[in-house]
Every structure is written in C-alpha cells, then in structure tokens.
PAMI-248117 format. One record per residue: x, y, z of N, C-alpha, C in turn. Coordinates in steps of 0.05 Angstrom, whole numbers, padded with zeros to 5 digits, always signed. Example, Ala and Ser with C-alpha at 12.3 -4.5 7.8 and 13.67 -1.06 7.14 Angstrom:
2
+00264-00114+00156+00246-00090+00156+00264-00066+00156;+00257-00045+00142+00273-00021+00143+00258+00001+00157;
//
This chain:
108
+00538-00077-00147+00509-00074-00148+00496-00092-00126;+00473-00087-00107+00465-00099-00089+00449-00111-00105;+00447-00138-00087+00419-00153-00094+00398-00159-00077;+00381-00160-00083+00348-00156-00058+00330-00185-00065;+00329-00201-00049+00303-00213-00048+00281-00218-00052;+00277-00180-00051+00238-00173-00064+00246-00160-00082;+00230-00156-00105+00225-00138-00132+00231-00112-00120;+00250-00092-00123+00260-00061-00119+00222-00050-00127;+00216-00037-00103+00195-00026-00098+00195+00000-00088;+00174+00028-00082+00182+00052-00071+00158+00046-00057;+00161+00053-00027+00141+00052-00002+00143+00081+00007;+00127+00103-00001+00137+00132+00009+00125+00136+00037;+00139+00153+00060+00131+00149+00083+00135+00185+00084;+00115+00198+00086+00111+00228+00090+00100+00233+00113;+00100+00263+00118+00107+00271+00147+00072+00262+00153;+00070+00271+00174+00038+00249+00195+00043+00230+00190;+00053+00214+00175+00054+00183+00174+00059+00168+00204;+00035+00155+00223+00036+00146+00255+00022+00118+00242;+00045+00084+00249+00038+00075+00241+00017+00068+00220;+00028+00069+00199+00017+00062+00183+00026+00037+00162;+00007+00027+00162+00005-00003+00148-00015-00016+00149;-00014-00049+00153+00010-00054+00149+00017-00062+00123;+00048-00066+00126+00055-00060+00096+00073-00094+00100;+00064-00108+00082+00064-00144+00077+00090-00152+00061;+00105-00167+00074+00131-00180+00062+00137-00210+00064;+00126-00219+00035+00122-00253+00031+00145-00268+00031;+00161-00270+00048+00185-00290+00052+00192-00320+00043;+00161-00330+00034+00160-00363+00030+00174-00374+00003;+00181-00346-00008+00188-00369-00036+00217-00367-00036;+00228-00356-00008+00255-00368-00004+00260-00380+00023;+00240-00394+00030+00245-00413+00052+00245-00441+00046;+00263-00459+00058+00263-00491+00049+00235-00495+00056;+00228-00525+00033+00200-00536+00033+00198-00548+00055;+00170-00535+00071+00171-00543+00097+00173-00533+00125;+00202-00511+00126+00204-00503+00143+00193-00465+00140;+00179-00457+00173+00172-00437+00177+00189-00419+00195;+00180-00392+00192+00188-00369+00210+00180-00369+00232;+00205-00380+00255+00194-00377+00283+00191-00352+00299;+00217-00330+00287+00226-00311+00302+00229-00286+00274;+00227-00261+00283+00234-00243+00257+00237-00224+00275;+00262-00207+00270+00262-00178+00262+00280-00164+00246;+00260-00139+00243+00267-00123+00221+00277-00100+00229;+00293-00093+00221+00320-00062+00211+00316-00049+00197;+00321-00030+00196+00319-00011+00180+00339+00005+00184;+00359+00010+00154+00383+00034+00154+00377+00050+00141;+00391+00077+00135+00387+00092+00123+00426+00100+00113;+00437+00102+00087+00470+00100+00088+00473+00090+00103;+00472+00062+00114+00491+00042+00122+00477+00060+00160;+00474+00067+00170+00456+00080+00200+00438+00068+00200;+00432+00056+00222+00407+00044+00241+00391+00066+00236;+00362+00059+00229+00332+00077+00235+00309+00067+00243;+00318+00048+00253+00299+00022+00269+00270+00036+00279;+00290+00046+00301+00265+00062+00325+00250+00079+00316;+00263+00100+00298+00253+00120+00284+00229+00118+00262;+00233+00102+00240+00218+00085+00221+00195+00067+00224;+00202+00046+00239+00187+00021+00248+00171+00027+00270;+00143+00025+00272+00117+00025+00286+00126+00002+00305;+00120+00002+00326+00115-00023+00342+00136-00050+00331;+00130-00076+00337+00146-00095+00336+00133-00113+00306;+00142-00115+00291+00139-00128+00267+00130-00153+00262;+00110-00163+00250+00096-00186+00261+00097-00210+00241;+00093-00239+00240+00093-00263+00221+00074-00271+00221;+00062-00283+00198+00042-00301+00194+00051-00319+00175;+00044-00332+00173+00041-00356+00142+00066-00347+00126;+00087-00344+00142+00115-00328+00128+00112-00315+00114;+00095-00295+00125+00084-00261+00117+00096-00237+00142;+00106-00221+00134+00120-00207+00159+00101-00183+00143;+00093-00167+00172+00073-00155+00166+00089-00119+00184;+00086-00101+00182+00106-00086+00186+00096-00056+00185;+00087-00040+00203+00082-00024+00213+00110+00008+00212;+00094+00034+00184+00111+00061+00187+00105+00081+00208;+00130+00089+00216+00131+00125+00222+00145+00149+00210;+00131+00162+00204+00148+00183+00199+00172+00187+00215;+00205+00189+00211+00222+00195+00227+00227+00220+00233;+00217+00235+00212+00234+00264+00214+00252+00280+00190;+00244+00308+00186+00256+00308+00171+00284+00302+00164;+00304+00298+00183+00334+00293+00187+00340+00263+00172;+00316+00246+00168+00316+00221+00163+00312+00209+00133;+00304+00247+00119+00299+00234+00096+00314+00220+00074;+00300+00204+00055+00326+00193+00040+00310+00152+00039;+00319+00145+00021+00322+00114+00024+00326+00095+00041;+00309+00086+00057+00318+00061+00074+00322+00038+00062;+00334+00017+00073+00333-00009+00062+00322-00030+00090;+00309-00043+00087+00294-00072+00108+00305-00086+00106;+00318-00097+00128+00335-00126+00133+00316-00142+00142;+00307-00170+00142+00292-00181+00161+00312-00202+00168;+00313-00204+00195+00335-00230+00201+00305-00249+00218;+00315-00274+00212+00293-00291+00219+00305-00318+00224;+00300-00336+00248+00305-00350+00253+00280-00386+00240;+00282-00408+00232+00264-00418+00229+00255-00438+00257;+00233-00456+00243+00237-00465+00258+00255-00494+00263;+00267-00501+00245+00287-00519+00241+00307-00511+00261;+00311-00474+00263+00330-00474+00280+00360-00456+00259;+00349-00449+00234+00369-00449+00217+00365-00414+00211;+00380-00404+00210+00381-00364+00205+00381-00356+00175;+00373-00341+00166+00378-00333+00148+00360-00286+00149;+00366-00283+00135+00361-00253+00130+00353-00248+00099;+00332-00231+00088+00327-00215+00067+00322-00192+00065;+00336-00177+00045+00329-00149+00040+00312-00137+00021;+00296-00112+00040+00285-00101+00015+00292-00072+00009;+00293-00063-00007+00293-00033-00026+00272-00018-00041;+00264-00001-00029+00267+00023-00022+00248+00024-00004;+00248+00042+00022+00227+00054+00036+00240+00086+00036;+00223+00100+00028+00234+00129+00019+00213+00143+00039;+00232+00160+00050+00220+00182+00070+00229+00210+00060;+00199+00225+00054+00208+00251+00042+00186+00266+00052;+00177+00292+00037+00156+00304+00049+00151+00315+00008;+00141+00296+00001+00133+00305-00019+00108+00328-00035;
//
C-alpha cells in the first residue's frame, strides 16, 4: 500500500482544461522547524510514465512552503490517475520529496 503526505484527494482535469489553477500544496507541516523551500519541482506520472509536460502548466511555483501548481488537459491517451512528486531542495541545503494522489484526467 502506498503512502502519501497529503490526505488522498480527486483533482479532475477534463478536456479544455488550459492552465488551470492554481491548485495549492502545503508542504510545512513536514518541514524541520525553521527551515524553508528553496528550490521545487514537480512530476507527474501516470502507471509509473512521466506526464510532466503534458499535465503541468508552466513551471510550478513556492511561497511560504506553499507550492502552487498550474493543469492541462493532456489528452485523451492520458487518461487515468496521476500521482505528484514534489522534490524540493531546502534551504539548509537538505532534499527531501512528497507525494500526492490523485489528479484524475478523464472527460467526464
């Protein structure tokens, strides 16, 4: 059984979907006291396949270790469950990554 970082949530992404968001991912209540997000990006698979380019609007953004995160519609070939990796560097200098579940692309 996987385990996720954020509460298992459904983000549906249907066809016209051109950036749209943004859609907010609060990272702080698993970062050490103190230290912030210098660097972030986010992935997106679909069965274990990259859907990065396809999925993700533009370049994915931080605030107040808030990653803020921009959809596209990929296509119908794409539909199905993504999962969000965010790999993020701090600024301590120290790496870590969280996942989230589900971003579902369908044409409902």
């Amino acid at each position: 059984m996987a385990t996720y970082q954020f509460p298992q949530a459904r983000l549906l992404i249907q066809p016209y979907a051109v950036a749209i968001g943004p859609f907010t991912f609060d990272l702080s209540a698993q970062l050490p006291t103190g230290d912030d997000i210098a660097t972030i990006a986010v992935v997106s698979t679909l069965a274990g396949v990259v859907t990065t380019t396809d999925l993700i609007s533009g370049t994915p953004t931080v605030t107040s270790n808030v990653v803020s995160v921009y959809f596209d519609y990929p296509g119908s070939t794409k539909h199905g469950d993504h999962k969000l990796t965010f790999k993020y560097t701090l600024v301590s200098g120290a790496k870590d990554e969280a996942d989230f579940f589900r971003v579902v692309v369908e044409d409902e």
